[in-house]
C-alpha positions in Angstrom: -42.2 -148.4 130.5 -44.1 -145.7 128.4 -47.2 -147.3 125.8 -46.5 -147.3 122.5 -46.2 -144.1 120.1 -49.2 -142.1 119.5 -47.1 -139.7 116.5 -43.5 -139.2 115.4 -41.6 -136.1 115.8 -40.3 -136.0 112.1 -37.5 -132.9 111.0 -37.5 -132.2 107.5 -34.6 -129.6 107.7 -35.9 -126.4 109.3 -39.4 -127.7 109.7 -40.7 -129.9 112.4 -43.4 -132.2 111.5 -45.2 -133.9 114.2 -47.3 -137.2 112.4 -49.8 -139.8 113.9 -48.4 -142.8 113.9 -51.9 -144.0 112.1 -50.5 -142.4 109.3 -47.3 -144.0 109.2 -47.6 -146.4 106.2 -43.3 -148.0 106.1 -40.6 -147.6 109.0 -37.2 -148.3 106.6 -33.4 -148.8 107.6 -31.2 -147.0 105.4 -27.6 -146.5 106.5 -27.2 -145.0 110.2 -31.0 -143.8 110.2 -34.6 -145.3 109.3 -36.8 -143.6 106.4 -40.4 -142.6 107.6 -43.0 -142.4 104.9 -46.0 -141.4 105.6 -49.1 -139.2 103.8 -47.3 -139.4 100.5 -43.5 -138.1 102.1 -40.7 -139.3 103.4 -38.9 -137.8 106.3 -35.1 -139.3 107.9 -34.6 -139.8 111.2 -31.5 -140.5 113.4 -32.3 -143.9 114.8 -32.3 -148.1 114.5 -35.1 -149.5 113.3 -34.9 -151.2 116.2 -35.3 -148.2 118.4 -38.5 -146.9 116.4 -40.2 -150.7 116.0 -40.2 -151.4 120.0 -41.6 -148.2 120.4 -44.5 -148.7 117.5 -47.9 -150.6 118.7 -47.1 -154.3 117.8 -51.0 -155.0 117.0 -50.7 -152.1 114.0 -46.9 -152.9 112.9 -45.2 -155.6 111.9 -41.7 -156.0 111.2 -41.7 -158.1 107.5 -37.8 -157.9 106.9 -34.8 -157.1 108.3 -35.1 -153.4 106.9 -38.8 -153.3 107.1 -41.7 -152.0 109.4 -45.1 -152.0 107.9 -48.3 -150.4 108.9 -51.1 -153.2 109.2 -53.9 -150.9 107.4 -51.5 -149.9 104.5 -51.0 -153.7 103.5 -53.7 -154.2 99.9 -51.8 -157.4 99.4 -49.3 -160.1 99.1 -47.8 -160.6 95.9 -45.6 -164.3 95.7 -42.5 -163.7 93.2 -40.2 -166.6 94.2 -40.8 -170.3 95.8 -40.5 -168.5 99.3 -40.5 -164.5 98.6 -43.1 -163.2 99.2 -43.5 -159.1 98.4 -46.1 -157.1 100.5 -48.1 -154.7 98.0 -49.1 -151.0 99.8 -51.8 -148.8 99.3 -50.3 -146.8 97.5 -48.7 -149.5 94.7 -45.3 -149.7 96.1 -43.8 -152.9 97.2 -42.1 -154.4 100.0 -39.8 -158.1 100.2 -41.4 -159.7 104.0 -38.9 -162.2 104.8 -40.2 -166.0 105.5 -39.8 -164.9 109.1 -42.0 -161.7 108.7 -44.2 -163.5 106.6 -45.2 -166.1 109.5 -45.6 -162.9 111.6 -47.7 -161.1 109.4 -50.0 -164.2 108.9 -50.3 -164.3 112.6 -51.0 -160.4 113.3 -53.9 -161.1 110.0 -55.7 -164.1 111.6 -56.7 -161.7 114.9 
């Protein structure tokens, strides 16, 4: 079985961007396809977020929710907002809900 992804092959209509997966700050399901954003953009690809998490380096990324794959090194904080929601806070000042269940994992992946 191949390693983990080194970059992602992103298509933003004509253009084909090819991006490090160091760069990679959120993997999100939407619909039929996951939202890549990455170095300030967002590109859609045609897949599960299943598909694109098993293929991402499990000691950089860590699914938090359901619709969620985060980047370790873009994680400034944890925000709490509810008895047990917790809301993980980015770089860049966007937010993003970590399930109880992605919560224990990103405690985990933290603690190495």
């Amino acid at each position: 079985m191949p390693g983990p992804l080194e970059r992602l092959v992103l298509r933003d209509g004509a253009r084909v961007d090819v991006v490090p997966v160091d760069a990679v700050d959120v993997v999100e399901a939407q619909d039929d396809c996951v939202v890549v954003r990455a170095k300030g953009r967002r590109w859609r690809k045609t897949s599960t977020l299943q598909e694109v998490a098993e293929r991402l380096d499990p000691r950089r990324f860590v699914r938090v929710h359901r619709c969620f794959v985060l980047n370790l090194a873009s994680i400034s904080g944890l925000e709490t907002y509810a008895k047990d929601s917790r809301l993980a806070v980015l770089r860049d000042g966007s937010k993003v809900p970590v399930s109880r269940a992605g919560y224990a994992r990103l405690r985990q992946l933290m603690r190495r």
